[in-house]
PyMOL Python script that loads the backbone (N, CA, C, O; Angstrom):
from pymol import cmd

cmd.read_pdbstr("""\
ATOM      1  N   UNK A   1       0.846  -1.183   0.000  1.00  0.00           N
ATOM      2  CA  UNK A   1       0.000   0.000   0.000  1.00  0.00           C
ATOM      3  C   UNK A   1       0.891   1.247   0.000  1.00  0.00           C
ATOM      4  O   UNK A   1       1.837   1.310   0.786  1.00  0.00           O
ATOM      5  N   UNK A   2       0.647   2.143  -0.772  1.00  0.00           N
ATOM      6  CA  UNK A   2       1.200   3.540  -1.145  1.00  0.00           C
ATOM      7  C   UNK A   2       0.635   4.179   0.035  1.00  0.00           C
ATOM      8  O   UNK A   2      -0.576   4.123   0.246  1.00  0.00           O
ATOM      9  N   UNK A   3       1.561   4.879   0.938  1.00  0.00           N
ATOM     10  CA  UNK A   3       1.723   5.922   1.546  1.00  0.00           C
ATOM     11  C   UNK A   3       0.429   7.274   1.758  1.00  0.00           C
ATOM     12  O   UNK A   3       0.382   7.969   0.743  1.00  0.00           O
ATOM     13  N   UNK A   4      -0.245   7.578   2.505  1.00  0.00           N
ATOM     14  CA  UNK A   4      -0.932   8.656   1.988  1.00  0.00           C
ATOM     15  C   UNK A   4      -0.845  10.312   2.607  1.00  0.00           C
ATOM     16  O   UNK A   4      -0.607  10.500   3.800  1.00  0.00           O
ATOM     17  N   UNK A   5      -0.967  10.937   2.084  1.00  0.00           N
ATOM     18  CA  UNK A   5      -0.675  11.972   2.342  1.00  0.00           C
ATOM     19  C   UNK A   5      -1.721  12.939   3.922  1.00  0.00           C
ATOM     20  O   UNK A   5      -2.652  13.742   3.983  1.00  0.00           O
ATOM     21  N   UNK A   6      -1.053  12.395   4.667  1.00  0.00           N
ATOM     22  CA  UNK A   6      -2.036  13.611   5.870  1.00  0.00           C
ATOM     23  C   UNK A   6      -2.302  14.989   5.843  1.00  0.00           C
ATOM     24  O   UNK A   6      -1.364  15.761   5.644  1.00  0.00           O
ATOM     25  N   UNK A   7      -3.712  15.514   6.055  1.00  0.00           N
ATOM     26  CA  UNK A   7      -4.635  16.102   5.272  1.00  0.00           C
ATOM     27  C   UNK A   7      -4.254  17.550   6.374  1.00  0.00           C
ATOM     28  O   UNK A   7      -5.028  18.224   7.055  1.00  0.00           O
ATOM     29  N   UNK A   8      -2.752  17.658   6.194  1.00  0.00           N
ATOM     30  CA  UNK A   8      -2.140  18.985   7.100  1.00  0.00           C
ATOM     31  C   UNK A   8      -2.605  20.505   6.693  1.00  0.00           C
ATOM     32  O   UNK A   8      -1.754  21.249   6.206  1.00  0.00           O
ATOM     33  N   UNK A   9      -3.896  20.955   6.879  1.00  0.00           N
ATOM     34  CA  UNK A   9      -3.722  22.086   6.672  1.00  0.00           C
ATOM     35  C   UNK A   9      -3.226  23.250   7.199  1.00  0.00           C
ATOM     36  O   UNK A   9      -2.972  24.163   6.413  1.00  0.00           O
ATOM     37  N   UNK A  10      -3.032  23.401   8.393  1.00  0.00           N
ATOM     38  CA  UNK A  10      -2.691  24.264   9.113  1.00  0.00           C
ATOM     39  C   UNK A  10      -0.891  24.431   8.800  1.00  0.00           C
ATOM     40  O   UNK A  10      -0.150  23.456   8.672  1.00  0.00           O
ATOM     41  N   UNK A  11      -0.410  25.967   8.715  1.00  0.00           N
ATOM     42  CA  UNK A  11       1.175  25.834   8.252  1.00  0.00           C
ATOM     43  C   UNK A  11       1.852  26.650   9.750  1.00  0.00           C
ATOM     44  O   UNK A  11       1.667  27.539  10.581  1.00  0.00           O
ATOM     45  N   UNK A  12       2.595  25.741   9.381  1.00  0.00           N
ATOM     46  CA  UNK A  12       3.447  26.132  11.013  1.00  0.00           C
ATOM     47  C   UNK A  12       3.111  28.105  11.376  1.00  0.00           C
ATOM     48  O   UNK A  12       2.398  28.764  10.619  1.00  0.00           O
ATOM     49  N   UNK A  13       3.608  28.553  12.296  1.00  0.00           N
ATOM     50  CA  UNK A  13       3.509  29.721  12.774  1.00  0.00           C
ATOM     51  C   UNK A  13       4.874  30.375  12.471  1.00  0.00           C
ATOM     52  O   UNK A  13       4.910  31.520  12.019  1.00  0.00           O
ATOM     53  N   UNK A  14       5.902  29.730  12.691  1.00  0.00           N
ATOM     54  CA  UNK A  14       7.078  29.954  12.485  1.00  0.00           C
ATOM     55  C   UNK A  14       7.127  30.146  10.549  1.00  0.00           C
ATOM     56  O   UNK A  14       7.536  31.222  10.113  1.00  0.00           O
ATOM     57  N   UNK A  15       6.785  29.284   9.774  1.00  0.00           N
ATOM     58  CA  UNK A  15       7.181  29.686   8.552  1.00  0.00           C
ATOM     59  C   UNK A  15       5.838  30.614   7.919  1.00  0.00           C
ATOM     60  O   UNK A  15       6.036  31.351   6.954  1.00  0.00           O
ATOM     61  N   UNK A  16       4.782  30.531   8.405  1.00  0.00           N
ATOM     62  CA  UNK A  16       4.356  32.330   8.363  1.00  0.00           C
ATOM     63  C   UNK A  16       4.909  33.242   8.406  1.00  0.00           C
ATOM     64  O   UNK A  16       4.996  34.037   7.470  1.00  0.00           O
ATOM     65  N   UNK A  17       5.502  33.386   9.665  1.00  0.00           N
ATOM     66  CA  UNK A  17       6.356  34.508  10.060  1.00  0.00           C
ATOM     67  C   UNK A  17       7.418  34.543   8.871  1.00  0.00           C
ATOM     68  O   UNK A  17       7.567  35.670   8.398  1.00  0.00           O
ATOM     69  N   UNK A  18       8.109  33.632   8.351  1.00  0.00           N
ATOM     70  CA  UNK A  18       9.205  33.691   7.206  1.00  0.00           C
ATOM     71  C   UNK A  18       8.778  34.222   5.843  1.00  0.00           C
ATOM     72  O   UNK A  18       9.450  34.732   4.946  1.00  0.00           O
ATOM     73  N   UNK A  19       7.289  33.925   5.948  1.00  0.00           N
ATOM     74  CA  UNK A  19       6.966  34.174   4.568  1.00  0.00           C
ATOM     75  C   UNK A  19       6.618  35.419   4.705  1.00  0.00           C
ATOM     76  O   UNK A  19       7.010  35.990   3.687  1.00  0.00           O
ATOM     77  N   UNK A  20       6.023  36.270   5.500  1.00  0.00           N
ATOM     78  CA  UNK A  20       6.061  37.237   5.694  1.00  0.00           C
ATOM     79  C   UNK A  20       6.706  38.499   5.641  1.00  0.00           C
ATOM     80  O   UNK A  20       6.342  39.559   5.132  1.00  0.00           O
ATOM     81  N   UNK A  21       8.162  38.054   6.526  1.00  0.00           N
ATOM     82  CA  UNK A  21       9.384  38.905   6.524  1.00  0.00           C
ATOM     83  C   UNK A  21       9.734  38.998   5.338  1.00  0.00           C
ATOM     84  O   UNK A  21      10.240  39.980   4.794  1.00  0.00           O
ATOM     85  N   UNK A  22       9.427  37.757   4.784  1.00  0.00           N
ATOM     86  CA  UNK A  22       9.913  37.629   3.274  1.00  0.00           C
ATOM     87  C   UNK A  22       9.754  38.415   2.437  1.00  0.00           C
ATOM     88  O   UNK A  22      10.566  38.838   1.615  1.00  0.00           O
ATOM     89  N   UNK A  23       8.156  38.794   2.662  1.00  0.00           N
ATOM     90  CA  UNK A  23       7.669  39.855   1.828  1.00  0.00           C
ATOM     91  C   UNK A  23       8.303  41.215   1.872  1.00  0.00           C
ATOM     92  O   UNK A  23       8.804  41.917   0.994  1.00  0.00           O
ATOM     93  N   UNK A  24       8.112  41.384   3.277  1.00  0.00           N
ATOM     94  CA  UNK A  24       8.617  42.707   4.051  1.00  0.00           C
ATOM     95  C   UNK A  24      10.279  43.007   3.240  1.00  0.00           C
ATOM     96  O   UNK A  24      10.847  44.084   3.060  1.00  0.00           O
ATOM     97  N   UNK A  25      10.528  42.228   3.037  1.00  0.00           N
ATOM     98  CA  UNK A  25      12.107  42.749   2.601  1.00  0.00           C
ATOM     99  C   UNK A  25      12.540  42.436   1.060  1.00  0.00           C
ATOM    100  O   UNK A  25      13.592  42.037   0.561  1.00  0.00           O
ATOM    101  N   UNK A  26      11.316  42.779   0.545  1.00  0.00           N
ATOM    102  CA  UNK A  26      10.800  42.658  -1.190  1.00  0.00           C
ATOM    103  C   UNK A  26      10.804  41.555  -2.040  1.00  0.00           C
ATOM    104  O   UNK A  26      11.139  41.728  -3.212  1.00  0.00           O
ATOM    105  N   UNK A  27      10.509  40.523  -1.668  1.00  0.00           N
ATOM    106  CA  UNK A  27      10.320  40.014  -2.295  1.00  0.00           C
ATOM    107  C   UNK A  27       8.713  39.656  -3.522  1.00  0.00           C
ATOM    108  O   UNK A  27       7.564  39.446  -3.136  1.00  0.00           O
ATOM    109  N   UNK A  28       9.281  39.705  -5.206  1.00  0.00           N
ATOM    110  CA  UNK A  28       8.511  39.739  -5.576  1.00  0.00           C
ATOM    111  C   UNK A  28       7.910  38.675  -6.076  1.00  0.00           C
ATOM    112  O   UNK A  28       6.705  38.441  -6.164  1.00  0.00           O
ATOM    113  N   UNK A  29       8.614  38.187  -6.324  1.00  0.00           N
ATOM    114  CA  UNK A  29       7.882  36.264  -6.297  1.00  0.00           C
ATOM    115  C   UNK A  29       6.220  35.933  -6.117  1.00  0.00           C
ATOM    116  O   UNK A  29       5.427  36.734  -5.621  1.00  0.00           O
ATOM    117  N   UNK A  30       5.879  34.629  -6.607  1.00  0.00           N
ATOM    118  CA  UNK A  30       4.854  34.685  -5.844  1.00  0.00           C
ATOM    119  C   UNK A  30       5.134  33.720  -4.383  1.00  0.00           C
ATOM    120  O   UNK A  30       6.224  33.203  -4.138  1.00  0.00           O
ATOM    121  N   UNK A  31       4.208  33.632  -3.708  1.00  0.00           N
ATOM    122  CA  UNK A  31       4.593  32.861  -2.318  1.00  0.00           C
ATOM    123  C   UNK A  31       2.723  33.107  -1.842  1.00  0.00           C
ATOM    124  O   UNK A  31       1.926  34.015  -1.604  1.00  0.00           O
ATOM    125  N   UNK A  32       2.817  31.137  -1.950  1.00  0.00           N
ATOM    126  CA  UNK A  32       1.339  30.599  -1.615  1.00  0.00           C
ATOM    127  C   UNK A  32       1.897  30.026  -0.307  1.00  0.00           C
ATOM    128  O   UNK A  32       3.054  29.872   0.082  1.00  0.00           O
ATOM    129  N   UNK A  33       0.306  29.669   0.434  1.00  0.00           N
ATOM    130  CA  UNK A  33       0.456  28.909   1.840  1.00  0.00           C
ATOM    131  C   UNK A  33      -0.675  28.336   1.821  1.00  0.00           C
ATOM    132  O   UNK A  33      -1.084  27.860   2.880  1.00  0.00           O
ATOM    133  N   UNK A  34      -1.528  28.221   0.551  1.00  0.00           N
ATOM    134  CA  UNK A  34      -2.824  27.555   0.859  1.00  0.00           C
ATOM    135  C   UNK A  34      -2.683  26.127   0.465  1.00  0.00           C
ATOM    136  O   UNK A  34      -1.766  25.774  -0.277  1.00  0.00           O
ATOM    137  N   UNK A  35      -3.747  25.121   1.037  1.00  0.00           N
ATOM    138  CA  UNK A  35      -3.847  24.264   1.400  1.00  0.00           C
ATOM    139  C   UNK A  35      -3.702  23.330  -0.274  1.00  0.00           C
ATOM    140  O   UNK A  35      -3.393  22.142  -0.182  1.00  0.00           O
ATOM    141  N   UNK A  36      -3.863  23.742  -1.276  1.00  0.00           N
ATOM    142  CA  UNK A  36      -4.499  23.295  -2.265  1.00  0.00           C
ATOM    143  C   UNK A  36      -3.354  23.771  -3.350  1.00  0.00           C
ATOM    144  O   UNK A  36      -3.400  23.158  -4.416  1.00  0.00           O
ATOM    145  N   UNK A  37      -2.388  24.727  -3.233  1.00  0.00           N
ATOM    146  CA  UNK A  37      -0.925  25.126  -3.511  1.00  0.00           C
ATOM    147  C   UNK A  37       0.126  24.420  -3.267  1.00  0.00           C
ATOM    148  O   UNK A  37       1.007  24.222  -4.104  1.00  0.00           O
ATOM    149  N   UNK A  38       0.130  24.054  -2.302  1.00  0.00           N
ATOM    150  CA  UNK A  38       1.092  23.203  -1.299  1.00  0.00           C
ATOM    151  C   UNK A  38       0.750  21.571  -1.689  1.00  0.00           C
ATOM    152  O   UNK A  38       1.792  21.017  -2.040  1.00  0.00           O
ATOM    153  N   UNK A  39      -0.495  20.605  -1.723  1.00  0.00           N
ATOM    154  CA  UNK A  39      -0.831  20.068  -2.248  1.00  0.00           C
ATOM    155  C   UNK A  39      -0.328  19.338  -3.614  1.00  0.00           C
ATOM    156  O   UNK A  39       0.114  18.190  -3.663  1.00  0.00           O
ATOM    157  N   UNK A  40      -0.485  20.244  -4.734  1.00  0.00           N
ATOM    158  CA  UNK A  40       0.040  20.582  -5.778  1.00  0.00           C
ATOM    159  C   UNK A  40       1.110  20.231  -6.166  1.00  0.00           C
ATOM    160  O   UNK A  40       1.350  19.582  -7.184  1.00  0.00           O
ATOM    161  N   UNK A  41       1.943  20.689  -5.276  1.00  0.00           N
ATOM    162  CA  UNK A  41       3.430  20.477  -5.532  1.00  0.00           C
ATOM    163  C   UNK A  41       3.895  19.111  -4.629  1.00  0.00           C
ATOM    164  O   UNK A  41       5.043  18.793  -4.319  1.00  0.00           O
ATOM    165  N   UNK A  42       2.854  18.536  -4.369  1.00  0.00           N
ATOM    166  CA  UNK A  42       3.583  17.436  -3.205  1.00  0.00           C
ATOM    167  C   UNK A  42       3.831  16.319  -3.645  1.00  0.00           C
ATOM    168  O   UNK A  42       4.338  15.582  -2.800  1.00  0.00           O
ATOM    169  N   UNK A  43       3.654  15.792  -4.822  1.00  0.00           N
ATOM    170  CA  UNK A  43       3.886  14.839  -5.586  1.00  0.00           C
ATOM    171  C   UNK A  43       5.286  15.302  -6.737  1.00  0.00           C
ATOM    172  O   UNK A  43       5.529  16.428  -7.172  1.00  0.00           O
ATOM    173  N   UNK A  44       6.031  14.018  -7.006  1.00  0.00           N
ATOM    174  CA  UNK A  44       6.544  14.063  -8.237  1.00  0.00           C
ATOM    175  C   UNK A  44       6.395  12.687  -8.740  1.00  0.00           C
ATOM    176  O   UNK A  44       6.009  11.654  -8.193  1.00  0.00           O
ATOM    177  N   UNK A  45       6.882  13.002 -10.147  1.00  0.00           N
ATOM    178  CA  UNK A  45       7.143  11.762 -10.730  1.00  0.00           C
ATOM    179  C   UNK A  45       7.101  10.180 -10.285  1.00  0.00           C
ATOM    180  O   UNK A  45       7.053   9.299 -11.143  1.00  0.00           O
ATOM    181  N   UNK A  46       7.122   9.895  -8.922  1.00  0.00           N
ATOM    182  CA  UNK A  46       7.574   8.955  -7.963  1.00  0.00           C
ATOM    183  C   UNK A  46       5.919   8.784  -7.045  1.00  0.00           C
ATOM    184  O   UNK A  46       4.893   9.464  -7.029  1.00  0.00           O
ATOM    185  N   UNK A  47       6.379   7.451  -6.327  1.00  0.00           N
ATOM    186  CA  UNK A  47       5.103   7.363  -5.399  1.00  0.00           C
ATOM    187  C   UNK A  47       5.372   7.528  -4.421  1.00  0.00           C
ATOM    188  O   UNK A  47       5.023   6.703  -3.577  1.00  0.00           O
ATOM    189  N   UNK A  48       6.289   8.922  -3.964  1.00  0.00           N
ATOM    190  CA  UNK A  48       6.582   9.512  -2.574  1.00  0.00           C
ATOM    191  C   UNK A  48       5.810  10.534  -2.640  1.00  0.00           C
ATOM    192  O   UNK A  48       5.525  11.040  -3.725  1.00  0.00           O
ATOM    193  N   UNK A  49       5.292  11.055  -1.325  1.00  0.00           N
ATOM    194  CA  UNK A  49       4.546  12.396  -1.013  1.00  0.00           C
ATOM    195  C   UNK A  49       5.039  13.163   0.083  1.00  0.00           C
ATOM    196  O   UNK A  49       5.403  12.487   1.046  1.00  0.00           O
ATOM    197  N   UNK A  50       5.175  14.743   0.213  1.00  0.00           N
ATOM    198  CA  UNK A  50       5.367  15.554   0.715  1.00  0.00           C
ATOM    199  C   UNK A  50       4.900  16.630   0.774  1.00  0.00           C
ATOM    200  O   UNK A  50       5.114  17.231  -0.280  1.00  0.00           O
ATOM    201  N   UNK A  51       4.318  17.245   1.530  1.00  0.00           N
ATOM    202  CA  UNK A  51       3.495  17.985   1.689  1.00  0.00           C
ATOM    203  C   UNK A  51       3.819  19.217   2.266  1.00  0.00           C
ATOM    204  O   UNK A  51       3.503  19.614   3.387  1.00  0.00           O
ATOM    205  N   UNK A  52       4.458  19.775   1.432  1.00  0.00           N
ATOM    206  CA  UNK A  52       5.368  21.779   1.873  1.00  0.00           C
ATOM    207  C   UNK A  52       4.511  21.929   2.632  1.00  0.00           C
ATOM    208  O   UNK A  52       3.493  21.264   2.828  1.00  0.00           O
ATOM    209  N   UNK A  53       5.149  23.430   3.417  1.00  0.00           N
ATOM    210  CA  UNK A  53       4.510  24.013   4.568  1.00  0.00           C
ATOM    211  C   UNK A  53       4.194  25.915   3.304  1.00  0.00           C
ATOM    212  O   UNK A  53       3.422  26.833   3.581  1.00  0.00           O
ATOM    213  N   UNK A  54       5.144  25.808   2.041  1.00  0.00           N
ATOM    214  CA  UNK A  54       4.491  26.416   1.604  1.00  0.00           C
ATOM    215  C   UNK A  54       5.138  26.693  -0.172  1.00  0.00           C
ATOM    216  O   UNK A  54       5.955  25.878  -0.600  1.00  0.00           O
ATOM    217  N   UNK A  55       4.982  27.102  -0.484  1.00  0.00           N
ATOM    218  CA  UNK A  55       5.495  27.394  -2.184  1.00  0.00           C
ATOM    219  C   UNK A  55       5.732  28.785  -2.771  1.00  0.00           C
ATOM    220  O   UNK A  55       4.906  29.674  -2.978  1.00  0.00           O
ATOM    221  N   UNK A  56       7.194  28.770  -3.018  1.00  0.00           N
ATOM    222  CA  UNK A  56       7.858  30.223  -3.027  1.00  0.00           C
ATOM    223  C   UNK A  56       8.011  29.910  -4.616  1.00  0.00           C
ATOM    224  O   UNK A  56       8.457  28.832  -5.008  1.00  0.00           O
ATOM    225  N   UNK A  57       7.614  30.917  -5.469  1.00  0.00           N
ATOM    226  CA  UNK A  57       8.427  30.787  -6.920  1.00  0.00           C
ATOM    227  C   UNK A  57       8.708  32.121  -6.974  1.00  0.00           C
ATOM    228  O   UNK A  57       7.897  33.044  -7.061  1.00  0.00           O
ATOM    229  N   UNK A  58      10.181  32.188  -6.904  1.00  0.00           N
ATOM    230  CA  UNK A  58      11.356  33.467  -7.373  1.00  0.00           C
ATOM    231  C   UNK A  58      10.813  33.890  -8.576  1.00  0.00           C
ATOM    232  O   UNK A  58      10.603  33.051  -9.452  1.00  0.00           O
ATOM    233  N   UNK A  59      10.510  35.255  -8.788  1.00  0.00           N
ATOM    234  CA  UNK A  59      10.723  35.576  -9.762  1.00  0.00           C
ATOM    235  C   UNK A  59      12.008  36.588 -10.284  1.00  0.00           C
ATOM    236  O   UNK A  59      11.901  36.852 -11.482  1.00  0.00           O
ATOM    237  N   UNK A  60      12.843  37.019  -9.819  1.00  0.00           N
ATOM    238  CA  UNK A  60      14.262  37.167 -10.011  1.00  0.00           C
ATOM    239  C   UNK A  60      15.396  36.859  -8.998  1.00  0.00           C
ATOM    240  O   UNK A  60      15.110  36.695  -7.812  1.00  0.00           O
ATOM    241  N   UNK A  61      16.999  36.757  -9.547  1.00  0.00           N
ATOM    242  CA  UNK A  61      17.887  36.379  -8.869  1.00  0.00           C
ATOM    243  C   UNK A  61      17.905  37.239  -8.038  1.00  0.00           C
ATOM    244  O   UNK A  61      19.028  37.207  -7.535  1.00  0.00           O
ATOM    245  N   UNK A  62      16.986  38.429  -7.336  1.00  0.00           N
ATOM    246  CA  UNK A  62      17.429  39.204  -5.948  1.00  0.00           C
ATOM    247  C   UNK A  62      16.260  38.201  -5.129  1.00  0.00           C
ATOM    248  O   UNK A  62      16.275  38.073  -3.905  1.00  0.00           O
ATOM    249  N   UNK A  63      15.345  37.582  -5.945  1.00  0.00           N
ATOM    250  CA  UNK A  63      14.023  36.935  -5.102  1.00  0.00           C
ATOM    251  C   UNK A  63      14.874  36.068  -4.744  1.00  0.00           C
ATOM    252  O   UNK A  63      14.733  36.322  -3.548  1.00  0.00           O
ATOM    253  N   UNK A  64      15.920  34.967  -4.745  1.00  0.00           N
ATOM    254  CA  UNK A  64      17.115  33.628  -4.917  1.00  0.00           C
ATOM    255  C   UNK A  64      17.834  34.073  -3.627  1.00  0.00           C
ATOM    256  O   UNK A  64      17.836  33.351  -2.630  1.00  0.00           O
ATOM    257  N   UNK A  65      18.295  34.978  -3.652  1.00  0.00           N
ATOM    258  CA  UNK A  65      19.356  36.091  -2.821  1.00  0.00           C
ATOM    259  C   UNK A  65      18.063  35.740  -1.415  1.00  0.00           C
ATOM    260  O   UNK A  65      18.202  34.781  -0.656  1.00  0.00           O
ATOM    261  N   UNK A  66      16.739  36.842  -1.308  1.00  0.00           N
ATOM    262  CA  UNK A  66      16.513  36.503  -0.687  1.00  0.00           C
ATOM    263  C   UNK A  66      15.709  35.593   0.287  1.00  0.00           C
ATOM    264  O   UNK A  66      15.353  35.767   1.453  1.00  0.00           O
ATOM    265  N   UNK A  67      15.513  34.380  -0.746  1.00  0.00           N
ATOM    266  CA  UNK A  67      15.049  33.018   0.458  1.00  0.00           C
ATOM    267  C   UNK A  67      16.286  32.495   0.745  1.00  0.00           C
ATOM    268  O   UNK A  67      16.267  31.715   1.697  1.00  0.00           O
ATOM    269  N   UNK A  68      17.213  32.648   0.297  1.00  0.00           N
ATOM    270  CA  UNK A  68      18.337  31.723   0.913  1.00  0.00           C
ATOM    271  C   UNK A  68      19.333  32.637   2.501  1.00  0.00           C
ATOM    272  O   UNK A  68      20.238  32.042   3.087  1.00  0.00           O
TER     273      UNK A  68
END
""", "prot")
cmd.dss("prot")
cmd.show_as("cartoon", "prot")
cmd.util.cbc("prot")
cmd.orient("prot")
Protein backbone atom coordinates (compact mmCIF):
# COMPACT_ATOMS: atom_id res chain seq x y z
CA UNK A 1 0.00 0.00 0.00
CA UNK A 2 1.20 3.54 -1.14
CA UNK A 3 1.72 5.92 1.55
CA UNK A 4 -0.93 8.66 1.99
CA UNK A 5 -0.67 11.97 2.34
CA UNK A 6 -2.04 13.61 5.87
CA UNK A 7 -4.63 16.10 5.27
CA UNK A 8 -2.14 18.99 7.10
CA UNK A 9 -3.72 22.09 6.67
CA UNK A 10 -2.69 24.26 9.11
CA UNK A 11 1.17 25.83 8.25
CA UNK A 12 3.45 26.13 11.01
CA UNK A 13 3.51 29.72 12.77
CA UNK A 14 7.08 29.95 12.49
CA UNK A 15 7.18 29.69 8.55
CA UNK A 16 4.36 32.33 8.36
CA UNK A 17 6.36 34.51 10.06
CA UNK A 18 9.20 33.69 7.21
CA UNK A 19 6.97 34.17 4.57
CA UNK A 20 6.06 37.24 5.69
CA UNK A 21 9.38 38.91 6.52
CA UNK A 22 9.91 37.63 3.27
CA UNK A 23 7.67 39.85 1.83
CA UNK A 24 8.62 42.71 4.05
CA UNK A 25 12.11 42.75 2.60
CA UNK A 26 10.80 42.66 -1.19
CA UNK A 27 10.32 40.01 -2.29
CA UNK A 28 8.51 39.74 -5.58
CA UNK A 29 7.88 36.26 -6.30
CA UNK A 30 4.85 34.68 -5.84
CA UNK A 31 4.59 32.86 -2.32
CA UNK A 32 1.34 30.60 -1.61
CA UNK A 33 0.46 28.91 1.84
CA UNK A 34 -2.82 27.56 0.86
CA UNK A 35 -3.85 24.26 1.40
CA UNK A 36 -4.50 23.29 -2.27
CA UNK A 37 -0.92 25.13 -3.51
CA UNK A 38 1.09 23.20 -1.30
CA UNK A 39 -0.83 20.07 -2.25
CA UNK A 40 0.04 20.58 -5.78
CA UNK A 41 3.43 20.48 -5.53
CA UNK A 42 3.58 17.44 -3.21
CA UNK A 43 3.89 14.84 -5.59
CA UNK A 44 6.54 14.06 -8.24
CA UNK A 45 7.14 11.76 -10.73
CA UNK A 46 7.57 8.95 -7.96
CA UNK A 47 5.10 7.36 -5.40
CA UNK A 48 6.58 9.51 -2.57
CA UNK A 49 4.55 12.40 -1.01
CA UNK A 50 5.37 15.55 0.71
CA UNK A 51 3.50 17.98 1.69
CA UNK A 52 5.37 21.78 1.87
CA UNK A 53 4.51 24.01 4.57
CA UNK A 54 4.49 26.42 1.60
CA UNK A 55 5.49 27.39 -2.18
CA UNK A 56 7.86 30.22 -3.03
CA UNK A 57 8.43 30.79 -6.92
CA UNK A 58 11.36 33.47 -7.37
CA UNK A 59 10.72 35.58 -9.76
CA UNK A 60 14.26 37.17 -10.01
CA UNK A 61 17.89 36.38 -8.87
CA UNK A 62 17.43 39.20 -5.95
CA UNK A 63 14.02 36.93 -5.10
CA UNK A 64 17.12 33.63 -4.92
CA UNK A 65 19.36 36.09 -2.82
CA UNK A 66 16.51 36.50 -0.69
CA UNK A 67 15.05 33.02 0.46
CA UNK A 68 18.34 31.72 0.91
Amino acid sequence: MLPRLHSQTDVDPLVLRFLKELEQAGFTGDIESQYSSRLAVATDNSVYQQLPQAVVHPRTTQDVSLIG
